[in-house]
Every structure is written in structure tokens, then in C-alpha cells.
N, C-alpha and C positions, 0 to 999 in steps of 0.2 A: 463401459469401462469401470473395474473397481480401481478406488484408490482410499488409501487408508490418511486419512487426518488423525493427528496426535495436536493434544489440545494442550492447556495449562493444566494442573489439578482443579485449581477452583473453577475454571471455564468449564470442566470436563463435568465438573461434582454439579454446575448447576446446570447445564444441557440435560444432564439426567433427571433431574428434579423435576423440570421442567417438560420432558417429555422431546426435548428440542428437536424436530425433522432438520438433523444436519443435511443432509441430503440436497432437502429444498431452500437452506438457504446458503449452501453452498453455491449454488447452481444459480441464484437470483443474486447472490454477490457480482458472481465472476459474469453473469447478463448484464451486468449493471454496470460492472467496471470495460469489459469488452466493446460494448454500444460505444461510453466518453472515449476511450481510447481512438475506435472508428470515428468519430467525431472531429475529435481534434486532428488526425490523422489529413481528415478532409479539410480542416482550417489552415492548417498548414501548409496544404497545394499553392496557398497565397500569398504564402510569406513571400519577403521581398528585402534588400538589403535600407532597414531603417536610420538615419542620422540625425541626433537630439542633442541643444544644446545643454549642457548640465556643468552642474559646478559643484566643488568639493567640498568636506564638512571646512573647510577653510577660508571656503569661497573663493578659489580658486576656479576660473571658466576652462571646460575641455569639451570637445565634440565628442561625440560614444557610438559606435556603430554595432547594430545588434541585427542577426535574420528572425523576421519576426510577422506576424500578420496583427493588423489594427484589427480588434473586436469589438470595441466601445470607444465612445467618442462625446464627452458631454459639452454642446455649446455653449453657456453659463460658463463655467471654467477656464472651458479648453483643457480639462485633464482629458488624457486615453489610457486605452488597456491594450495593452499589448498580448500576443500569445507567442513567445518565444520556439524557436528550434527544438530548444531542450525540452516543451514542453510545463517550462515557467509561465507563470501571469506576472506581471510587471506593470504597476501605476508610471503615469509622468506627468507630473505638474507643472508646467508656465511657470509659474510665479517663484517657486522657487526650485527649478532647475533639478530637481530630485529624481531618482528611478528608485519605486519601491517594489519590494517582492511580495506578491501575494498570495499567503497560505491559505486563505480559507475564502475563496472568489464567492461563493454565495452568501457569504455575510458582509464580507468586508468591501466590497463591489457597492453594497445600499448606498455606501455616501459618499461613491465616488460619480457612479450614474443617474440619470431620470430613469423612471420605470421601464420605456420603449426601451430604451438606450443597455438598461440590467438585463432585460429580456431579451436581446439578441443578442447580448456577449455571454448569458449563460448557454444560449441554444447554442454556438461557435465555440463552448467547449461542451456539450453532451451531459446539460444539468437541468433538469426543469423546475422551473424557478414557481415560488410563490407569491401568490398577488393576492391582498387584500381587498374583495369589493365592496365590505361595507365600509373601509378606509376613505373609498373612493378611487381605485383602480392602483395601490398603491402597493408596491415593492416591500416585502417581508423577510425576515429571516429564515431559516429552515424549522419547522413544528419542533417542540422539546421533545429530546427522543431520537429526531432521528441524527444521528451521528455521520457525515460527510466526510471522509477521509483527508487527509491533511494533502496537499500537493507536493511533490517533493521534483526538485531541478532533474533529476532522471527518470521519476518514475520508478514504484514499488511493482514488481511482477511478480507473479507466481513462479515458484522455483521447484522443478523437478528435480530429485534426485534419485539415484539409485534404488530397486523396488519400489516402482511407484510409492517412494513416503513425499506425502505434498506439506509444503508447508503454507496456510493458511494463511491471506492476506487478512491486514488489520481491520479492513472495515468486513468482513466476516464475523472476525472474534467479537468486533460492536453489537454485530448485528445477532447474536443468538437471542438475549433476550426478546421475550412477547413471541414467539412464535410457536404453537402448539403442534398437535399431529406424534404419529408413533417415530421415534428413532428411526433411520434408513440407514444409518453408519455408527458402527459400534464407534467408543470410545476409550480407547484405553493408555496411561501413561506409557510414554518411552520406554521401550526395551533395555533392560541393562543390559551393560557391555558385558561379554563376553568374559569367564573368568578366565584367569591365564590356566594354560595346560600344565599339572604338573609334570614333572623331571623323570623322564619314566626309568623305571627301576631297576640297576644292576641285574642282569640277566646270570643263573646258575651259572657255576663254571662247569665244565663239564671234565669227565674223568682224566681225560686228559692231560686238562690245564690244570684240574683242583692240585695243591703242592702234595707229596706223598705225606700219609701219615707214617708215625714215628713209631719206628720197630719197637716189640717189647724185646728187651732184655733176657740173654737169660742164666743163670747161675749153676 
């Protein structure tokens, strides 16, 4: 199937520079975002109706009920991670009664779980995580470079619209840089809009209608 990608200028100017195979990392994108989606999709079969006691920036106490499946679970603590309906990550700490939201689960998950505990709440959302062994088997952030897409309470899709023009998910446009190979999909800026039609032109009259000309005179 063609589909045409329209990029940024400066995204576009450096895929070219750079020789970028949009093609192949189109297609390793949308593998990649496809796969966590099935993932969590599958974590979710588990959800179940969760109640946590929590309290407000006032300190006020209230019960909170969320459909959610437990992903992480750290003893020491007693925080968990939750993986929301909406497809949210959400912290919940004991001690102070908190649900927090979390954007970027492969960094920010380090110092809420033990290593076991990071490694199977990244597999139960569709991330494979890094582990340090000359650390001594220890929980890492993701390599500089690679860029992880932010989480968002709905979920970012790909969006079709009319003549197959796609628009490009975010962690695509991250990911052009470092990847060599010949172009497979032209790039080129947005189409302008269409100019307006001009006012089309009085049509002759015809003998009929033209008004008569004016007699000559004569003396």
C-alpha cells in the first residue's frame, strides 16, 4: 500500500541529507508502537475494579476507585503501578496516600521498583527494558538516543485521512535521525490550498440583446 507522509521542512531537509529509508522506519515505528499497544491490550484482560485509600493536597482522606490491572508491586515500600483502562500508568504510595501519573514508565518506574519487579511491569506494558550487568544485574534508563514516546491518558494513533495522507506519529519524527539506506518515500511540503477560481467573465451579448446603435443623422 502507498501512503504519502508529509514531514516538517527541517525534518524533511534532514531525511534528505541524510539519505533517511522513511519507509523502513516508518514501518519499525508503527511495529513497535503496534506490538505495546497488543500488549497492554493483553494486560488489561486483568483489570479489575481497584479501591485505594488517598488523600488531598489538604489532607483530606477519600476512597478513589479506578479499573486498573497491578503491574509492579515493590515490598520495601509497598508502592504499586498500576495500568489503567485509559491506558495511564499511575504510581500509589502508602505513606502518603498519593496517585501519581506516569509519563515516561521506563525512566521514571527506576525508583519506584527493584529490578525483578521494573522487569515485569515493563514486559505488562510492551517495553524491553535495560539491565546493567556489570552494575550487577541492575535497572537502567533507556541508551541516549533513543527517544520513547511520551504516554498520554488516550493514546496517540495514527490518523487517516482522506487520500491516503498519513500523519506521522511523534516517535517516527524522533526516530529519523541515525538511519541510513536510499529514500523509499519521497518527501515533499504540504500542498497549497487551492487558489480561489476566478469570477468568470461577462459573456458577449449577442445581437440581439447588444442595445441598437445610434442612427446617423441626416441633413
Amino acid at each position: 500500500m502507498d501512503i504519502t507522509v508529509y514531514l516538517p521542512d527541517e525534518v524533511a531537509q534532514r531525511a534528505k541529507a541524510q539519505n533517511v529509508n522513511l519507509s523502513r522506519v516508518l514501518r519499525d515505528a508503527l511495529t513497535t508502537q503496534f506490538a505495546e499497544e497488543d500488549t497492554m491490550s493483553a494486560t488489561l484482560e486483568e483489570a479489575r475494579i481497584v479501591t485505594l485509600e488517598l488523600r488531598t493536597d489538604e489532607g483530606r482522606a477519600y476512597r478513589g476507585r479506578m479499573e486498573a490491572t497491578l503491574i509492579g508491586e515493590d515490598a520495601t515500600s509497598g508502592a504499586a503501578v498500576y495500568l489503567r483502562r485509559t491506558g495511564e500508568v499511575v504510581t500509589y504510595r502508602p505513606e502518603d496516600h498519593q496517585l501519581r501519573t506516569v509519563d515516561d514508565p521506563a525512566r521514571e518506574l527506576l525508583d519506584v521498583l527493584s529490578t525483578d519487579g521494573y522487569i515485569a511491569a515493563m514486559d505488562a506494558l510492551g517495553i524491553v527494558p535495560e539491565v546493567d550487568l556489570d552494575a550487577g544485574f541492575v535497572a537502567v534508563a533507556p541508551a541516549t538516543g533513543e527517544t520513547l514516546p511520551p504516554r498520554q491518558t488516550a493514546g496517540r494513533k495514527l490518523r487517516s485521512v482522506p487520500g491516503d495522507l498519513v500523519e506521522p506519529p511523534v516517535s517516527f519524527l524522533k526516530r529519523l535521525a541515525g538511519h541510513g539506506g536510499p529514500s523509499a518515500v519521497e518527501v515533499s511540503p504540504p500542498p497549497a490550498p487551492p487558489e480561489a477560481e476566478a469570477a468568470p467573465e461577462a459573456e458577449a451579448l449577442s445581437d440581439a440583446e447588444a442595445p441598437p446603435a445610434p442612427e446617423e443623422s441626416s441633413t
